[in-house]
C-alpha positions in Angstrom: 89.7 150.2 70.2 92.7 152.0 71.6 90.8 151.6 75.2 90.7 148.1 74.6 94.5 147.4 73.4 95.5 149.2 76.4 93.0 147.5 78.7 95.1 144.6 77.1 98.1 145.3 77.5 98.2 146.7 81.2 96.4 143.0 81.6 99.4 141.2 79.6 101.9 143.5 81.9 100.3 142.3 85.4 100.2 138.9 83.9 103.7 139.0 83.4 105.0 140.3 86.7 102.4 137.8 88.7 104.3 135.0 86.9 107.8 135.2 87.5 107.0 134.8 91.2 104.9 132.1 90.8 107.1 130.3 88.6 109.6 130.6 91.4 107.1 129.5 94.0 106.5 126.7 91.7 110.4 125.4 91.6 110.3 126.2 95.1 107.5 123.8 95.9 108.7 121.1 93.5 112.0 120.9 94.6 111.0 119.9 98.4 108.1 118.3 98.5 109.2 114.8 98.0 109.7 113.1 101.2 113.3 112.1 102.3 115.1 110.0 104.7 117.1 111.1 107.9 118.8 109.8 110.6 116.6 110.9 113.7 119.3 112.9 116.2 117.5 111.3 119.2 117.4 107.7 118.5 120.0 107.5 115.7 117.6 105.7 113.4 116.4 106.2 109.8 113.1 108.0 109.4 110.8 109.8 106.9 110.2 113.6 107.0 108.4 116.0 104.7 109.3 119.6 104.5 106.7 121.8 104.7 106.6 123.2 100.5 103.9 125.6 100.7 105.5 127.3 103.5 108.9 127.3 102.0 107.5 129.2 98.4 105.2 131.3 100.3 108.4 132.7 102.2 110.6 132.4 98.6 108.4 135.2 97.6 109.9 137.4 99.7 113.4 136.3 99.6 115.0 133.3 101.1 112.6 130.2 102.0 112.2 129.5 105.4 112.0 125.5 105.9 110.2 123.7 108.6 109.7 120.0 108.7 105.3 119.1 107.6 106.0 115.6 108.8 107.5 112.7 110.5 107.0 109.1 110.7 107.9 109.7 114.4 104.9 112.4 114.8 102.7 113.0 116.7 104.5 111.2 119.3 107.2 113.9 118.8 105.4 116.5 117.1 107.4 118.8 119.5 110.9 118.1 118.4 113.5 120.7 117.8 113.3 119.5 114.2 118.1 119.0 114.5 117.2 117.0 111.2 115.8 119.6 109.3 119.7 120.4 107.4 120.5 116.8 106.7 116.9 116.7 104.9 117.6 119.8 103.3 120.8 118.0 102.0 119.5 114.8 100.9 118.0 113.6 97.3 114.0 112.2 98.0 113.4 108.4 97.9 111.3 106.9 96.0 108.7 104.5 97.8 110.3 101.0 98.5 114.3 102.5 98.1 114.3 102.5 102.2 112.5 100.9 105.2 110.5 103.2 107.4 108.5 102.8 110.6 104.9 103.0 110.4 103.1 105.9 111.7 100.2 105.7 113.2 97.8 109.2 113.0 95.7 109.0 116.3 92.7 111.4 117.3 93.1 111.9 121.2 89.6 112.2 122.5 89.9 114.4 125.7 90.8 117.6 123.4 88.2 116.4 121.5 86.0 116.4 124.1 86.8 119.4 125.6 86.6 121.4 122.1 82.9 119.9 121.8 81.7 120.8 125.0 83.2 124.3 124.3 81.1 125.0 121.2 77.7 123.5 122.6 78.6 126.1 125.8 79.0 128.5 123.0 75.7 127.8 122.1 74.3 128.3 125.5 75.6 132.0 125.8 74.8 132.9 122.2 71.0 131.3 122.2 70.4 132.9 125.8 68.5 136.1 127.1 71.7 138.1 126.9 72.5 138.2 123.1 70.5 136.6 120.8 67.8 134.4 122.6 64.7 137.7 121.5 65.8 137.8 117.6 66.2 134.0 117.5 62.8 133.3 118.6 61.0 136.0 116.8 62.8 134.5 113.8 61.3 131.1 114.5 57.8 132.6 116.1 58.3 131.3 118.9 56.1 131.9 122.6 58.0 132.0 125.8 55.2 129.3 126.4 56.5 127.3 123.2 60.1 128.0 124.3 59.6 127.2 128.0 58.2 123.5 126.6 60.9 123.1 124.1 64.1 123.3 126.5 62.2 120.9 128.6 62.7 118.0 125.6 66.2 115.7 125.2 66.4 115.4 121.8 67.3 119.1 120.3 70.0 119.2 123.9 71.4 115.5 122.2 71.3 116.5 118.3 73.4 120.0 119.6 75.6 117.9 121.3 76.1 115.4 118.6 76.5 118.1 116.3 79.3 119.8 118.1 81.0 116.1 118.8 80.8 115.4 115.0 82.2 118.9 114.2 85.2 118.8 116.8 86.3 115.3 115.7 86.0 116.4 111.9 88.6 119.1 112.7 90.4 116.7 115.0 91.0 114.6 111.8 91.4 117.6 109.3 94.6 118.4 112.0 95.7 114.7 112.3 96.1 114.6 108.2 97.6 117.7 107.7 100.1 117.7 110.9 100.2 120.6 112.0 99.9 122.0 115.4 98.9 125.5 116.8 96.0 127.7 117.2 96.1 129.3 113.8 96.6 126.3 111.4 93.7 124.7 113.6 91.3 127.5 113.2 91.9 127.0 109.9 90.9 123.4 109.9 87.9 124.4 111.8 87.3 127.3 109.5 87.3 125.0 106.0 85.9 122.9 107.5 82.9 125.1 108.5 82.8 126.3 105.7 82.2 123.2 103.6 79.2 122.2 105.7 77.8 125.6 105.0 78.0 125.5 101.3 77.0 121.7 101.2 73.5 122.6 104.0 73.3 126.2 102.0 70.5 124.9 99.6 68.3 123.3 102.4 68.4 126.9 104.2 66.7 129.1 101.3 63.8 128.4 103.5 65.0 130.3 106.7 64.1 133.7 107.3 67.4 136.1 106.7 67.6 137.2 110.7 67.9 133.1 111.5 70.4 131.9 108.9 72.7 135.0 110.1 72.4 134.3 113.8 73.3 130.8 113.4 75.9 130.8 110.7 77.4 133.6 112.9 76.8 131.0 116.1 78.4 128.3 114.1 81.3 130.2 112.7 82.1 131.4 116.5 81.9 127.2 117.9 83.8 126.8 114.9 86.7 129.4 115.6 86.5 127.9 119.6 87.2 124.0 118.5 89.8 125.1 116.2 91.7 127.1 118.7 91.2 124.6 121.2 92.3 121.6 119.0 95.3 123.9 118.0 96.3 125.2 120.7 96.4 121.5 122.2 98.4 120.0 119.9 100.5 117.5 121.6 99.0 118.3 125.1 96.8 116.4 127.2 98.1 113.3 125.7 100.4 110.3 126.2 102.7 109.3 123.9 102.9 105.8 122.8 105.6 103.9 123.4 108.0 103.7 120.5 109.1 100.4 119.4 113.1 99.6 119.8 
């Protein structure tokens, strides 16, 4: 009994320090992530930004928050900006939808990153599946003959269902980036990454049939393609692109 009242109470103690901090991150969060209006400091007109909550209570915890805008009704058009009206949204109450008129945003997938990504994960595919890594294990996994091998690469359709896969992938993460806005390698391996993720737990029952050696070598091949669009969507961000005229 005494075990278990202490057990207790060093449980009630941690309980107690983990939730001042969160309480904090809590006001944190609530207290900015309302959107507000702003005048733009390049065209002098009102707009709608969103500062980026999570970020500023994640930094609260250590101190002061650090505040960055999450989004724009000018983005992505000018996902790049210096963010000059980052202290007048800092300073201003949040509206309420309907108090003020905003431009539209319009949230567009560009297709040549998109492209570019896909073709880098099916390439990934190519080195990982060939002679030099994994090509041996993968077929004695499957029980496949050279014979049977030589006959399979010679058929379209598992070269057009890779290729659609990797497509489907890259402009799932290419979406997953356009509704969060953000930009960067590391938040889009992170799209790519949840996202990866999710298709692996929602496939994961239709796989009890593989043979251990296959499901690892191509959950680690699609983890790697996965890692490759992210960082290539990411890292794009605002590149390769032309920015649509703004209305005046």
């Amino acid at each position: 009994m005494l075990l278990l009242f202490g057990f207790l109470l060093v449980l009630f103690s941690a309980a107690l320090v983990l939730l001042m901090p969160a309480l904090w991150a809590r006001e944190i969060h609530h207290a900015y992530s309302a959107p507000r209006a702003v005048t733009c400091p390049e065209t002098h007109q009102q707009v709608g930004v969103t500062i980026d909550a999570t970020h500023a209570a994640v930094t609260g915890l250590r101190g002061t928050p650090e505040f960055r805008l999450a989004d724009c009704s000018r983005w992505p058009a000018r996902i790049k900006c210096a963010q000059d009206c980052l202290p007048e949204a800092l300073r201003n109450e949040p509206y309420k939808f309907g108090e003020v008129h905003l431009p539209k945003t319009h949230r567009q997938i560009y297709h040549l990153p998109v492209l570019l990504a896909a073709f880098a994960a099916w390439y990934v595919g190519m080195v990982w599946h060939s002679p030099y890594l994994f090509r041996a294990r993968w077929m004695t996994a499957l029980g496949l003959t050279p014979a049977q091998l030589k006959q399979m690469v010679s058929w379209y359709s598992p070269h057009l269902l890779s290729i659609a896969a990797c497509l489907l992938f890259a402009y799932g993460v290419a979406w997953l980036q356009t509704w969060r806005m953000r930009k960067g390698v590391w938040p889009g391996i992170f799209s790519s990454t949840l996202l990866w993720a999710a298709i692996l737990l929602a496939t994961l029952p239709s796989m009890i049939s593989l043979s251990r050696e296959l499901f690892l070598i191509e959950a680690a091949y699609t983890f790697a393609a996965a890692i490759v669009v992210g960082a290539i969507l990411g890292g794009l961000s605002g590149k390769l692109v032309l920015a649509a005229p703004e209305a005046k």
